[in-house]
C-alpha positions as CSV (number, residue, x, y, z in Angstrom):
1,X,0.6,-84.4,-47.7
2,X,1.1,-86.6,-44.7
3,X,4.7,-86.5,-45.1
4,X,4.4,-83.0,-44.8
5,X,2.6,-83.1,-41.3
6,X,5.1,-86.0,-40.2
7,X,8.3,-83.3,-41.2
8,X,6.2,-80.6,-39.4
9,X,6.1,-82.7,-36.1
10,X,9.3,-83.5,-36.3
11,X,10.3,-79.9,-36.6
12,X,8.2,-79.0,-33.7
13,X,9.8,-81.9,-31.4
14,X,13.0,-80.3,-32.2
15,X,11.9,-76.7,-31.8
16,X,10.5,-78.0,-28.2
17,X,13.8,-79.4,-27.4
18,X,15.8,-76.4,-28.4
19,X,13.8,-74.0,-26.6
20,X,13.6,-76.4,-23.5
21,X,17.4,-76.8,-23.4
22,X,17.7,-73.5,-24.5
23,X,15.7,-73.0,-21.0
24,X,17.6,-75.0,-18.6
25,X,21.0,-73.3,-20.1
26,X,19.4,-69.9,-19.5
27,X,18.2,-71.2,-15.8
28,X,21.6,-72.1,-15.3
29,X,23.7,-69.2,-16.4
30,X,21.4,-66.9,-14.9
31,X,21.8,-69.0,-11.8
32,X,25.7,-68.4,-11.7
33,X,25.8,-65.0,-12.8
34,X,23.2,-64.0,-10.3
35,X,25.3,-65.4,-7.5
36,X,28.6,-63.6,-9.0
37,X,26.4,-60.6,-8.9
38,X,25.6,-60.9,-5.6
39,X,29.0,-62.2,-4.4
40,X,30.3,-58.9,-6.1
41,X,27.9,-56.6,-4.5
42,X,28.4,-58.3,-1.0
43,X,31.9,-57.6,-1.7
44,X,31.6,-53.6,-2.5
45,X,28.8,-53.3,0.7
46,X,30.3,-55.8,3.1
47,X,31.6,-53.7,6.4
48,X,33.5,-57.4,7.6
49,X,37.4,-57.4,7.2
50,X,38.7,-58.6,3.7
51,X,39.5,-62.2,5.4
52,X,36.0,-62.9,6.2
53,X,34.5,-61.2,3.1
54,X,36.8,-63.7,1.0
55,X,35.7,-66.3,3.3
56,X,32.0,-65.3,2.6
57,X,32.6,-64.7,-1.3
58,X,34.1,-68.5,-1.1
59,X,31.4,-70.0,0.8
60,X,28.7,-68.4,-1.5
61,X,30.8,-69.7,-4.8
62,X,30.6,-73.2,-3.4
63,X,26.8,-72.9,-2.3
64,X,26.0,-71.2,-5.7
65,X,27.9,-74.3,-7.8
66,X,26.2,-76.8,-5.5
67,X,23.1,-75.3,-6.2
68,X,24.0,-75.0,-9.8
69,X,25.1,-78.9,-10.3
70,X,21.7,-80.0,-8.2
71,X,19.8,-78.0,-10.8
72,X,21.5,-79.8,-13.8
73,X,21.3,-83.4,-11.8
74,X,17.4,-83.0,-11.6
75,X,17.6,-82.0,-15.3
76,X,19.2,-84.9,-16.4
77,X,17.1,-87.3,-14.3
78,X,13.9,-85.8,-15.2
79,X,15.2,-86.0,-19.3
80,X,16.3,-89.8,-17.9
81,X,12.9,-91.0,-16.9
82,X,10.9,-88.8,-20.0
83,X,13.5,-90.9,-22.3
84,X,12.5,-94.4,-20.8
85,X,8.5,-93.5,-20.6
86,X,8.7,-92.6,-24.1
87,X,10.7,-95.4,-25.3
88,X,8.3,-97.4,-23.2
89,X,5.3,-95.9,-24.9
90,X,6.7,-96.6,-28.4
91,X,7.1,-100.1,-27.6
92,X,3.4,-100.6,-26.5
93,X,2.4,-98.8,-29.5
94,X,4.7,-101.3,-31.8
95,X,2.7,-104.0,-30.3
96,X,-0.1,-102.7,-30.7
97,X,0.3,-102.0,-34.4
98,X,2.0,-106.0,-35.0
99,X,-1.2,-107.4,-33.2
100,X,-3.6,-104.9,-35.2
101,X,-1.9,-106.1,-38.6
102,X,-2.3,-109.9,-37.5
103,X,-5.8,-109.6,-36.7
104,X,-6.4,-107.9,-39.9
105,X,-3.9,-110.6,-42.2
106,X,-6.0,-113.2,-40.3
107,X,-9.1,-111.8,-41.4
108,X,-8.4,-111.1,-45.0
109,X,-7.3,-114.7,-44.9
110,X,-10.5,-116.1,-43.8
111,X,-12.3,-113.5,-46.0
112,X,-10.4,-114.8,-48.6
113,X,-11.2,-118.7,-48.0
114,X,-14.8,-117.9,-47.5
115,X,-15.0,-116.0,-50.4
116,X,-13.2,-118.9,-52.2
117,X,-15.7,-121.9,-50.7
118,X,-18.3,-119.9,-51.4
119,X,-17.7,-119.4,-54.9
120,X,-16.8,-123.0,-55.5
121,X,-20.7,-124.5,-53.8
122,X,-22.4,-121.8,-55.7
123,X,-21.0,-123.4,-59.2
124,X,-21.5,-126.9,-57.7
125,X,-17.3,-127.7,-57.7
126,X,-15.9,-129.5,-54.5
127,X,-12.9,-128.4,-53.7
128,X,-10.3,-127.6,-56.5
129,X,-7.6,-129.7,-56.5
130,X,-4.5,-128.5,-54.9
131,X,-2.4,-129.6,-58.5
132,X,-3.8,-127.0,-60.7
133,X,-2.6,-124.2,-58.4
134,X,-5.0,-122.1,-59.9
135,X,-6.8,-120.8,-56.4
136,X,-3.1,-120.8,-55.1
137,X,-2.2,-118.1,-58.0
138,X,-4.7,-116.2,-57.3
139,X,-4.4,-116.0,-52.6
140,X,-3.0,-113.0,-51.7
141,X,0.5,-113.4,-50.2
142,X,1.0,-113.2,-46.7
């Protein structure tokens, strides 16, 4: 069942990222046909001579593909920096989980040896010899 939630988080992420880039695409290409509306409407309405309209259509083409490429820029550097804080955040959380499991290896060790001393006072043994291997055989691993 958890492997089921993991799949649906990961189909989320990528539904999020679809529909974001999905987003910025449509920003963008509303972005440029909105100014090629406009340059086209400024060209039917314009009363200047057909020199200067071209001149203006030109000028607005640039600004609009300036504007355009700005937009995109920010994009990228704002997907830049979300990339390294996340990346940065699963490295914590590795640490995290590496020093969680020592703490917990080191206590299950010493739970272990306790557990093991204890059991050997109680039936009046010293310490078993470290030949038979028997308490070996039966440690846990680490």
């Amino acid at each position: 069942m958890a492997h089921k939630h993991h799949d649906d988080d990961e189909d989320e992420d990528e539904e999020y990222e679809e529909e974001s880039h999905g987003q910025t695409g449509g920003f963008l290409m509303g972005l440029v046909f909105g100014g090629l509306i406009g340059l086209g409407a400024a060209l039917l309405l314009a009363p200047a001579s057909g020199e200067d309209t071209r001149q203006m259509l030109r000028q607005r083409a640039m600004e609009a593909r300036d504007e355009a490429r700005d937009k995109a820029d920010q994009a990228r550097a704002k997907a830049k920096e979300l990339e390294t804080s996340s990346l940065e955040m699963l490295e914590a959380q590795k640490q995290r989980v590496a020093r969680t499991a020592e703490a917990v290896r080191q206590s299950a060790h010493q739970a272990w040896n306790a557990e093991g001393d204890s059991g050997q006072k109680a039936a009046g043994q010293g310490p078993a010899p470290a030949s038979t291997g028997q308490a070996e055989a039966q440690r846990p691993h680490a």
